[in-house]
PLY file of the C-alpha trace (Angstrom):
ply
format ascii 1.0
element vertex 133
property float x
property float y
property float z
element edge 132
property int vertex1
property int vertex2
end_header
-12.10 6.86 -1.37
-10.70 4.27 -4.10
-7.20 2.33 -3.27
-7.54 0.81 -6.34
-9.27 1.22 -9.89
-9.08 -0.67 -12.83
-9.38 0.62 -16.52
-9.57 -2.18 -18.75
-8.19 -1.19 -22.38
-8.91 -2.18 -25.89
-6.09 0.13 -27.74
-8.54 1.65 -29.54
-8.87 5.94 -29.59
-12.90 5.33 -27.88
-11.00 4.48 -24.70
-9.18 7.44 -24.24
-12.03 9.14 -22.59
-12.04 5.75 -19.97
-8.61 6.39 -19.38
-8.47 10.05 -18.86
-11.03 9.25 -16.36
-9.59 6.61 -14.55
-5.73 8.62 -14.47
-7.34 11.33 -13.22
-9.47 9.13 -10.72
-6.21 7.70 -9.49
-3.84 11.18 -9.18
-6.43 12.31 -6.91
-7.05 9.47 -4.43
-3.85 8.39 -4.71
-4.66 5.05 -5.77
-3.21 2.53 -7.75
-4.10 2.37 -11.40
-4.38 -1.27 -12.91
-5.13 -1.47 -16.79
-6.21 -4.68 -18.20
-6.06 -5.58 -22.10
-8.23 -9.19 -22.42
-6.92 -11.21 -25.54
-10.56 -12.38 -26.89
-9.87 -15.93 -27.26
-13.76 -16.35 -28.98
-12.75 -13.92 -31.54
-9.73 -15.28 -32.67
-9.31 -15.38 -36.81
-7.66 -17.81 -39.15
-4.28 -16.21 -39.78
-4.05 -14.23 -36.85
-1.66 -15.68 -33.34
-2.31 -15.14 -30.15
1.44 -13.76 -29.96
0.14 -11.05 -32.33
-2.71 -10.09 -30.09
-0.50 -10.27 -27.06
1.67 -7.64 -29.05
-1.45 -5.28 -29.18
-2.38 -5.94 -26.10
1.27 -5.10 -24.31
1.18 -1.60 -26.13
-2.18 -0.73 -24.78
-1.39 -1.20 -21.63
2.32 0.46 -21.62
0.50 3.36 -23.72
-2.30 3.87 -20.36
0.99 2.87 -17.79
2.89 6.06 -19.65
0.01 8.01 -19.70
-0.55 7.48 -15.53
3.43 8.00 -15.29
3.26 11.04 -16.67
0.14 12.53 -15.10
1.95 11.89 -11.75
0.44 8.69 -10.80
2.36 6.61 -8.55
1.42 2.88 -9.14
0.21 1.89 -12.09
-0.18 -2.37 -12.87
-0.87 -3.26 -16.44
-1.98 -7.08 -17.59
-2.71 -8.66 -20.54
-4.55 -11.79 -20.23
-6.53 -14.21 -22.22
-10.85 -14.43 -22.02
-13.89 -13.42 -22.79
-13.24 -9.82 -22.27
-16.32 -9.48 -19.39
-15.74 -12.85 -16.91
-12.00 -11.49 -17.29
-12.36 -8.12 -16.70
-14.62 -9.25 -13.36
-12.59 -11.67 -12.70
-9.35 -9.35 -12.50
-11.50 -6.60 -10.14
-12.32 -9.33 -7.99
-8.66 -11.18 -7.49
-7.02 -7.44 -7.01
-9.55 -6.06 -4.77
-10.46 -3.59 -7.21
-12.56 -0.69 -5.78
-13.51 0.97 -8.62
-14.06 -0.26 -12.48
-13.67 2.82 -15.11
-14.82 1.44 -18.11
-15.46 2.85 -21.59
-18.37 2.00 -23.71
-18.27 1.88 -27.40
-21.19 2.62 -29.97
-20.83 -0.26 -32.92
-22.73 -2.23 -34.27
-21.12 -5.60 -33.27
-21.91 -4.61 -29.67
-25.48 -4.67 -30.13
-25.26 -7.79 -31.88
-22.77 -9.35 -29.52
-23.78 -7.10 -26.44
-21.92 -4.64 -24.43
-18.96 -5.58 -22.25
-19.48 -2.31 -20.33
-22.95 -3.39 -20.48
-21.99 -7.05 -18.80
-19.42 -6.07 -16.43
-21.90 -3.32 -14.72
-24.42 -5.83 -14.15
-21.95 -8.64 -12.50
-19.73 -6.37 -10.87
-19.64 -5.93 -6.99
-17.89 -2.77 -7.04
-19.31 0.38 -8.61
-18.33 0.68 -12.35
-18.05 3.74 -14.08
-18.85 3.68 -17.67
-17.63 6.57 -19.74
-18.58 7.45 -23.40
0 1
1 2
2 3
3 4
4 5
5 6
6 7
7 8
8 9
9 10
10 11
11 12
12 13
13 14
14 15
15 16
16 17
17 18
18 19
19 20
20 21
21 22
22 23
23 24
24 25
25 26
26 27
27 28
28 29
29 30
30 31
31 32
32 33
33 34
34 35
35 36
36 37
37 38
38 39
39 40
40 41
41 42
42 43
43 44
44 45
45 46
46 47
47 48
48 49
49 50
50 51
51 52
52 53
53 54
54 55
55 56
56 57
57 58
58 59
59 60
60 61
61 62
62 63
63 64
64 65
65 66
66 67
67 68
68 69
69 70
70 71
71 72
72 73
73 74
74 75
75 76
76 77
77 78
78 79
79 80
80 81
81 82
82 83
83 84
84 85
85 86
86 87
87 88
88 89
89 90
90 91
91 92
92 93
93 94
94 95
95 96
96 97
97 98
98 99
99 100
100 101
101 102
102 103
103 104
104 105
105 106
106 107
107 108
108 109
109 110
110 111
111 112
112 113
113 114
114 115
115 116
116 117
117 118
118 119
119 120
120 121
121 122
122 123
123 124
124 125
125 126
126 127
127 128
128 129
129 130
130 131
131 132
């Protein structure tokens, strides 16, 4: 049913649930599994480089690549890019002819200030999106 699916990543533990989702997604349609990490260039703070978000960002995705590896998934594609995380997530689905979005949504405060990228990418998207808590 899906040839592709992405699971964009924050490295934070309230993904994990996104990820198990989307590996397990994958293993059983035999897709390939694309993670995403998005380098928040609006939420960049004095002190900190983009080099040292790009750090983050590259273990994230090898730690959901390894994950897919071991779980016996085939193809896995992992990105780090710059963005604001919900044009770039979109923007990645729709450049890689993604087929399915697997997305995790996180409960903090500074999302209902700032609002939800789960939230955003749902209502853009043009493929189905799959938002896991």
């Amino acid at each position: 049913m899906y040839d592709r699916i992405l699971v964009p990543t924050d490295g934070r533990e309230s993904t994990e649930r996104a990820i198990d989702e989307a590996i397990a997604l994958a293993d059983e349609n035999e897709a390939t599994l694309h993670t995403l990490y998005v380098v928040n260039s609006a939420a960049i703070a004095p002190g900190i480089e983009f080099s040292d978000l790009e750090d983050i960002g590259q273990r994230a995705v090898e730690h959901v690549c390894t994950r897919a590896a071991d779980a016996g998934v085939e193809h896995v594609d992992g990105t780090v890019t710059h963005g604001l995380r919900h044009r770039s997530i979109l923007t990645y689905a729709r450049d890689n002819d993604i087929d399915l979005i697997v997305i995790g949504r996180h409960r903090e405060f500074d999302h209902l200030v700032r609002g939800s990228v789960s939230k955003r990418v749902s209502e853009e998207a043009t493929v189905p999106v799959l938002i896991v808590e």
